[in-house]
C-alpha positions as CSV (number, residue, x, y, z in Angstrom):
1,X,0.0,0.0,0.0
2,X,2.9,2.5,0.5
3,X,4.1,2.4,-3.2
4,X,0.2,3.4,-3.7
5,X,0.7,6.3,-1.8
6,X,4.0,8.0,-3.4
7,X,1.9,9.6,-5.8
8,X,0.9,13.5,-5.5
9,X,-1.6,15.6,-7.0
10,X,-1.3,19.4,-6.9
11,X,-0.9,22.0,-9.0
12,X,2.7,22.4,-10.5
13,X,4.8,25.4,-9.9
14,X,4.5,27.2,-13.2
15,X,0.5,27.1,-13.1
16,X,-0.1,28.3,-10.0
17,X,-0.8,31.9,-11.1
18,X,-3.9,30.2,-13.4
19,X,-7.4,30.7,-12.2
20,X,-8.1,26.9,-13.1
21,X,-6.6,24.4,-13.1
22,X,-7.1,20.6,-14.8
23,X,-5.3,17.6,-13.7
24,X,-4.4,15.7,-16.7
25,X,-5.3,12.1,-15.8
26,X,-8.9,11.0,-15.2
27,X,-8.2,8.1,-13.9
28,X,-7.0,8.7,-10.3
29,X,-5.4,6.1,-8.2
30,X,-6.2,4.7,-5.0
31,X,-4.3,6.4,-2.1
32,X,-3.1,9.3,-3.7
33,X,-2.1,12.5,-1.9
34,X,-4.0,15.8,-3.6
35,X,-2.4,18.8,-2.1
36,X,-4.7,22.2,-1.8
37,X,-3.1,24.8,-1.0
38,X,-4.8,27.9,1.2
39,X,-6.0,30.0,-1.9
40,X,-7.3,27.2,-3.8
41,X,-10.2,24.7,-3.5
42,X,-9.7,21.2,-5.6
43,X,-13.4,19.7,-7.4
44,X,-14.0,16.1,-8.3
45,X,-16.6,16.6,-12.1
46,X,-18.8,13.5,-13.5
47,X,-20.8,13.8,-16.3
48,X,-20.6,17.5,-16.0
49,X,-21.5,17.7,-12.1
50,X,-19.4,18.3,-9.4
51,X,-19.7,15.2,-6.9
52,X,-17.1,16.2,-4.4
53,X,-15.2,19.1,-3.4
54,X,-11.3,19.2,-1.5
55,X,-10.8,22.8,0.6
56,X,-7.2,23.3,1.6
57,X,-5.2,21.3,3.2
58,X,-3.4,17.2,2.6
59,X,-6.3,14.6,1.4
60,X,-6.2,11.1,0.8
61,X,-7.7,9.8,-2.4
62,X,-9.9,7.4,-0.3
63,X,-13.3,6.4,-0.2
64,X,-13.2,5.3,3.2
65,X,-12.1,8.8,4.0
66,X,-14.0,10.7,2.0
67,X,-17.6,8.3,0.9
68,X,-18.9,10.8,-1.4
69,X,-15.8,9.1,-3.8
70,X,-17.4,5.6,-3.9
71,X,-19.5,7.1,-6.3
72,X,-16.4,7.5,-8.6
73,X,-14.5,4.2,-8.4
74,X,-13.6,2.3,-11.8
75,X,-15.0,-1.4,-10.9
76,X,-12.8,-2.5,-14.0
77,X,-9.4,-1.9,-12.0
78,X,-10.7,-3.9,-9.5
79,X,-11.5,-0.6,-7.0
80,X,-7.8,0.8,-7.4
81,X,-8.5,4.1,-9.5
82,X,-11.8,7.0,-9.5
83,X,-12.6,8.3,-12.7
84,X,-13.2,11.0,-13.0
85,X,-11.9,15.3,-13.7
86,X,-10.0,17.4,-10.9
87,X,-9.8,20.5,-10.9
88,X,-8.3,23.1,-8.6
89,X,-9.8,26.6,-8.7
90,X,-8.0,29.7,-7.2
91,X,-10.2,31.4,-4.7
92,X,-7.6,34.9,-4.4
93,X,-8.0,37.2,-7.0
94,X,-5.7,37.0,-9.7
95,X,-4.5,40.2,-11.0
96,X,-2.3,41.8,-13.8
97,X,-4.4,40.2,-16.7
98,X,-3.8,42.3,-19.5
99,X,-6.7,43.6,-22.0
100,X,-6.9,45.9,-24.6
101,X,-7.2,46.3,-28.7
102,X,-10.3,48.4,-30.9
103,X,-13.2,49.6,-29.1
104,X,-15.4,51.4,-31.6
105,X,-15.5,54.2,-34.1
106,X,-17.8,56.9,-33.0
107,X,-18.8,60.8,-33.9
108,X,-17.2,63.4,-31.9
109,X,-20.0,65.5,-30.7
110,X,-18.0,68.4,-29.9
111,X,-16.0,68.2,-34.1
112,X,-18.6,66.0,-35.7
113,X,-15.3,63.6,-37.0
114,X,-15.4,60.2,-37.1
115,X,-12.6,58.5,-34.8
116,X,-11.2,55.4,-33.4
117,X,-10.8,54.6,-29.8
118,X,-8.8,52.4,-28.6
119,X,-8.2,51.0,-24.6
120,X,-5.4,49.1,-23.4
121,X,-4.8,47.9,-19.5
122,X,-5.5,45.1,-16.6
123,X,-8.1,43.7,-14.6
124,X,-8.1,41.6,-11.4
125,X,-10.2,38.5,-11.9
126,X,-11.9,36.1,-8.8
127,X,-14.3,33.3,-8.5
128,X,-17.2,33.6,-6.6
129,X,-18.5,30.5,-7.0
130,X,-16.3,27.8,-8.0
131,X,-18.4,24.8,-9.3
132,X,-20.8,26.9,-11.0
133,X,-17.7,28.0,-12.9
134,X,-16.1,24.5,-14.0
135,X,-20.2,23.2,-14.6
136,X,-21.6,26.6,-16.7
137,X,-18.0,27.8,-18.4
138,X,-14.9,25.6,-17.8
139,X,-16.3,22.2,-18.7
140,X,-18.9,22.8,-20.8
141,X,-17.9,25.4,-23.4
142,X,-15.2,24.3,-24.7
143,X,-12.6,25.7,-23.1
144,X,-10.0,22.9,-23.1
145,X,-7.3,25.0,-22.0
146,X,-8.4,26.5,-18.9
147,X,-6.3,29.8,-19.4
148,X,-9.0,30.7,-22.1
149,X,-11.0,31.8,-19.1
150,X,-8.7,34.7,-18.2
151,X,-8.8,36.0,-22.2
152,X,-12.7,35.1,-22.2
153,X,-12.9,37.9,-19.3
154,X,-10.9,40.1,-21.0
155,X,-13.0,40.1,-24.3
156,X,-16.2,40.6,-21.9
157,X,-14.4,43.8,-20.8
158,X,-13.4,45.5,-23.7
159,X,-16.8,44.5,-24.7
160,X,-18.6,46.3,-22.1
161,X,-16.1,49.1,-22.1
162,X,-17.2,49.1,-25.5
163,X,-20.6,49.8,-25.2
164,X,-19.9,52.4,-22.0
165,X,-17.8,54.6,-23.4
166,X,-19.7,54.9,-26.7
167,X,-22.9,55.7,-24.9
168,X,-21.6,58.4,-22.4
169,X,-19.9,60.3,-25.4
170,X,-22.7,59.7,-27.6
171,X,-24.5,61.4,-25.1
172,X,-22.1,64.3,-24.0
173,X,-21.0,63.1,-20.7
174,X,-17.4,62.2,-21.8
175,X,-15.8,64.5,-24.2
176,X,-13.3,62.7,-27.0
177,X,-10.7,64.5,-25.9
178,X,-9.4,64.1,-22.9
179,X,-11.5,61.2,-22.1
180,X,-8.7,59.7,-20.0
181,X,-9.8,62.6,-17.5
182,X,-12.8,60.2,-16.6
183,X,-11.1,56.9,-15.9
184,X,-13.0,55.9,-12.4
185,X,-16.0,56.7,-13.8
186,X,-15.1,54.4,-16.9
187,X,-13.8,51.7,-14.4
188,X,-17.3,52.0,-12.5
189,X,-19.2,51.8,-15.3
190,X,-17.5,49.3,-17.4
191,X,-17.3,47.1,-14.1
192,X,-21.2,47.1,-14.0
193,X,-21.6,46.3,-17.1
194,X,-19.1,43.1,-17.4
195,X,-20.5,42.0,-14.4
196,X,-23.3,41.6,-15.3
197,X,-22.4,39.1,-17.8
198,X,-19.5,37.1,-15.9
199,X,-21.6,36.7,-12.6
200,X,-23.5,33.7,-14.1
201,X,-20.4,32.3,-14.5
202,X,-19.5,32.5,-11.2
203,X,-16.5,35.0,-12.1
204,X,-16.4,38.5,-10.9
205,X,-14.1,41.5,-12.0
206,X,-13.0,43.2,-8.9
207,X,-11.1,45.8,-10.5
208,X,-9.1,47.5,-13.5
209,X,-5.7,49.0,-13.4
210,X,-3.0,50.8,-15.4
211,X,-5.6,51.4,-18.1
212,X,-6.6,54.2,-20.5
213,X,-8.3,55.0,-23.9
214,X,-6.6,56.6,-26.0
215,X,-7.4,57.9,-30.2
216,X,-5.8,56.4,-33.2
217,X,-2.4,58.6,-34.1
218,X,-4.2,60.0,-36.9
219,X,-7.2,60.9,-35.4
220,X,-5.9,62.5,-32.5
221,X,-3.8,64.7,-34.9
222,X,-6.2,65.4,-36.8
223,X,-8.9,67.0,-33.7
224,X,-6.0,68.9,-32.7
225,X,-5.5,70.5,-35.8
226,X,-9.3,70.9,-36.0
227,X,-9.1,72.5,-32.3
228,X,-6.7,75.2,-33.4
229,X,-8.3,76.5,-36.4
230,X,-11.7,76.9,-34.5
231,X,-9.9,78.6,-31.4
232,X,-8.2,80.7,-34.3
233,X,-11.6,81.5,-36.1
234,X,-13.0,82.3,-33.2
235,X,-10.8,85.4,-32.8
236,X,-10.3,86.3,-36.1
237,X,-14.1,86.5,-36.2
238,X,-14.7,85.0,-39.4
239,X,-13.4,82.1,-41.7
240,X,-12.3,84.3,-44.3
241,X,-9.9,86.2,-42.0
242,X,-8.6,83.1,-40.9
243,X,-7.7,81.9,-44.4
244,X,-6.7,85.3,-45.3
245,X,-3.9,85.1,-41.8
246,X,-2.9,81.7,-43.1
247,X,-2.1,82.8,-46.3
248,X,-0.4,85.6,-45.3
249,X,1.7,83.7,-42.8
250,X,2.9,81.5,-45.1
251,X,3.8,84.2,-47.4
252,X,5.7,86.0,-44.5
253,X,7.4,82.7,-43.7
254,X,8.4,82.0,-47.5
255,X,9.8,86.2,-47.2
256,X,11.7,86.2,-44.1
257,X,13.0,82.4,-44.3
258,X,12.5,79.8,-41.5
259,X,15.8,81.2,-39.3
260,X,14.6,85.2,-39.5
261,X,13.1,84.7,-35.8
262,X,10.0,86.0,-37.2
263,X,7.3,84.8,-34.0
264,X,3.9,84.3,-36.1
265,X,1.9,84.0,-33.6
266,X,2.7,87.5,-32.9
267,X,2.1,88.3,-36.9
268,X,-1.0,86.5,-37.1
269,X,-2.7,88.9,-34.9
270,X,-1.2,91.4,-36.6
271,X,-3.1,90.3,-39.7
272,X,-6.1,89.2,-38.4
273,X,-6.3,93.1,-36.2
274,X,-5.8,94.7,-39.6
275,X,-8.9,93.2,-40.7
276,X,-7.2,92.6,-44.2
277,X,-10.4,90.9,-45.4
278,X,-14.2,92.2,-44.7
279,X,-16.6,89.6,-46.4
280,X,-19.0,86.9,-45.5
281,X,-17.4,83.6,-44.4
282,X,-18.2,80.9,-46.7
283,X,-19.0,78.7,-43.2
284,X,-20.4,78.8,-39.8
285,X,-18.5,77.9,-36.6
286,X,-20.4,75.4,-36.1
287,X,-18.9,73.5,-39.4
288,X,-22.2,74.5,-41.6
289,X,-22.3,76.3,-44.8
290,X,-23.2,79.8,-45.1
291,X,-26.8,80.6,-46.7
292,X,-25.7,81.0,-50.2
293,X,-25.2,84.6,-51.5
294,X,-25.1,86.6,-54.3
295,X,-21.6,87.8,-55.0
296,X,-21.5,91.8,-55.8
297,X,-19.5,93.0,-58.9
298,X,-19.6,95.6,-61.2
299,X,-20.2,94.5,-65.0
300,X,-18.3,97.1,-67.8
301,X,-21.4,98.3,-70.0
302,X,-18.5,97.9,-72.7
303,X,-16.5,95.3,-72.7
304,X,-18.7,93.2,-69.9
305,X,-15.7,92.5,-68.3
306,X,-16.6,91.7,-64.4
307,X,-14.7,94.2,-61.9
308,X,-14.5,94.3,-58.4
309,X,-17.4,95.7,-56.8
310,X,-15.6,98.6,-55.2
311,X,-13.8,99.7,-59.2
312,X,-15.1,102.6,-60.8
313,X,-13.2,102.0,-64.2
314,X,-13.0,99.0,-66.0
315,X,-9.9,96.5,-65.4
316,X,-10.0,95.6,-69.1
317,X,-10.8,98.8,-71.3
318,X,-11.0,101.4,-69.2
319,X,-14.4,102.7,-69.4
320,X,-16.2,104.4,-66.6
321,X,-17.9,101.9,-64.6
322,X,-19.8,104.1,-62.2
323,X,-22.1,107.2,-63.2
324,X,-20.9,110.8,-63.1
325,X,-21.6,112.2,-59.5
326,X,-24.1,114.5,-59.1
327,X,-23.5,118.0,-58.3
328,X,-24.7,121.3,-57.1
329,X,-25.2,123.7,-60.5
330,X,-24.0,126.7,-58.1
331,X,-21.6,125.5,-55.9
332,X,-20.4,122.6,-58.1
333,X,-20.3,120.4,-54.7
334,X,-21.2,116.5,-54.9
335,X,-24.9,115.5,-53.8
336,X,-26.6,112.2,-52.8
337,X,-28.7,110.9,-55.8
338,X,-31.8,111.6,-53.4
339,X,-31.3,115.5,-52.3
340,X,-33.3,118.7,-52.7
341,X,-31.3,120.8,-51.6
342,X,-27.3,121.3,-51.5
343,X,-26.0,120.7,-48.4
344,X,-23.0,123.4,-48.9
345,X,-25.1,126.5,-50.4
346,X,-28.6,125.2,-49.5
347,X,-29.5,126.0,-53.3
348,X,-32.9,124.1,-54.3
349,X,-31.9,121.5,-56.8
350,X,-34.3,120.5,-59.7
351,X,-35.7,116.9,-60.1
352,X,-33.4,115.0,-62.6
């Protein structure tokens, strides 16, 4: 009986940071020692139900010690073996499994711009109730590899970090940018929501670490960019002084050469003080068009060439573009098209 007795079932050294664990052989002999340690608790499966359960401490493989395992001996070895699965399961919380990858592309409310987010981090796993775990997850959905329950988890996560992150933005709650400003609220929220879904599995997610969402590269360059030229509209009053700034900044810049000191900061509220351009901007700041307009020019009755609105002779031929002014016929000064009397000699002037 004491050769029976040298073998020992426990979890090896280099699995003991797994949530589960599943001893290899089903076919358990007689006598063995199964070793639970103080964080784990060791459960004997049949046909898919958990028919005995180990808590810490040095067992015998006996069904004089334990009854409940005459229900598992293999009457074809003549008594000497149990059949059936062994699993340990960790009852501390095991921590530092990493998540992370796409969660969703969604409209900035604040730009309108489509952009990716993206959230990367850990999460501290536990099990709340062990059997309902190896009967409802473990041993019954194909996980073969226990491991897969820790990555499982983590696709629940990002799943329901998902879904909360894209609803409180969608709804103005969390801005785009700067989002990472909101983490413990993310962490509560996105802990409800996977919760929900793992509890039935007898798993809970106590916590999430060292995590944040961040934008694609390109998208987060891009809402910067975005951000400036609004700010910058903003004071320039208009789009059309904006351009007109930018333009004119990049002229300056091609003058004075990259190494002339020139700050253009400074220079761009030069230009945008000098009000250099005084039209309608072609768009709102709120990123919609402008109620078209008819744009004002002044036609040559000659040639037909179109002039600037403000020319009074033709670009092209020369021609007057404007009518003569009108004038007083004693004092020769110039009247509105509408007066009755000059305004310089108070003379009554004659309907034209």
């Amino acid at each position: 009986m004491a050769w029976f007795e040298r073998e020992f079932i426990a979890v090896p050294d280099d699995r003991k940071n797994q949530l589960v664990y599943k001893w290899p052989d089903v076919s358990i002999r007689r006598y063995s020692r199964a070793i639970v340690n103080a964080d784990e608790i060791a459960l004997f499966v049949k046909s898919g139900q958990v028919v005995a359960t180990l808590g810490a401490g040095r067992h015998r493989i006996d069904a004089d010690q334990l009854p409940v395992l005459g229900a598992l001996v293999d009457t074809l070895t003549g008594g000497n073996y149990y059949r059936a699965e062994l699993y340990f399961v960790a009852t501390r919380e095991i921590s530092g499994i990493k998540f992370g990858g796409r969660l969703t592309d969604i409209v900035d409310p604040a730009s309108q711009q489509v952009v990716t987010l993206r959230a990367f981090g850990e999460f501290a796993l536990t099990v709340r109730d062990p059997a309902r775990l190896i009967t409802s997850l473990v041993g019954t959905a194909g996980f073969t590899d226990p491991a897969r329950v820790s990555a499982w988890c983590a696709e629940i996560l990002l799943r329901s970090m998902k879904v909360a992150v894209a609803q409180s933005i969608s709804r103005g709650e969390w801005p785009v940018i700067g989002v990472s400003a909101h983490l413990p609220e993310i962490e509560a929220a996105v802990l409800r929501q996977a919760n929900v879904t793992v509890y039935d599995y007898g798993l809970r997610i106590t916590r999430i670490g060292n995590f944040d969402i961040t934008l694609a590269p390109e998208d987060a360059e891009r809402l910067k960019r975005l951000a400036k030229d609004v700010t910058y509209i903003r004071l320039a009053g208009d789009f059309q002084r904006y351009a007109a700034g930018e333009l004119a900044l990049g002229a300056a810049g091609q003058g004075v050469g990259s190494g002339s000191g020139t700050d253009s900061g400074v220079l761009g509220g030069v230009l945008f003080g000098l009000n250099i351009v005084n039209q309608q901007p072609l768009w709102r700041l709120d990123g919609q068009p402008q109620p078209a307009q008819t744009a004002a020019s002044a036609v040559c009755s000659a040639c037909r060439t179109t002039n600037p609105v403000a020319a009074r002779y033709c670009m092209h031929c020369g021609d007057r573009l404007t009518a003569p002014p009108r004038r007083c016929p004693g004092c020769a000064s110039e009247l509105s098209v509408a007066a009755k009397f000059c305004g310089a000699c108070g003379a009554t002037l004659s309907a034209d």
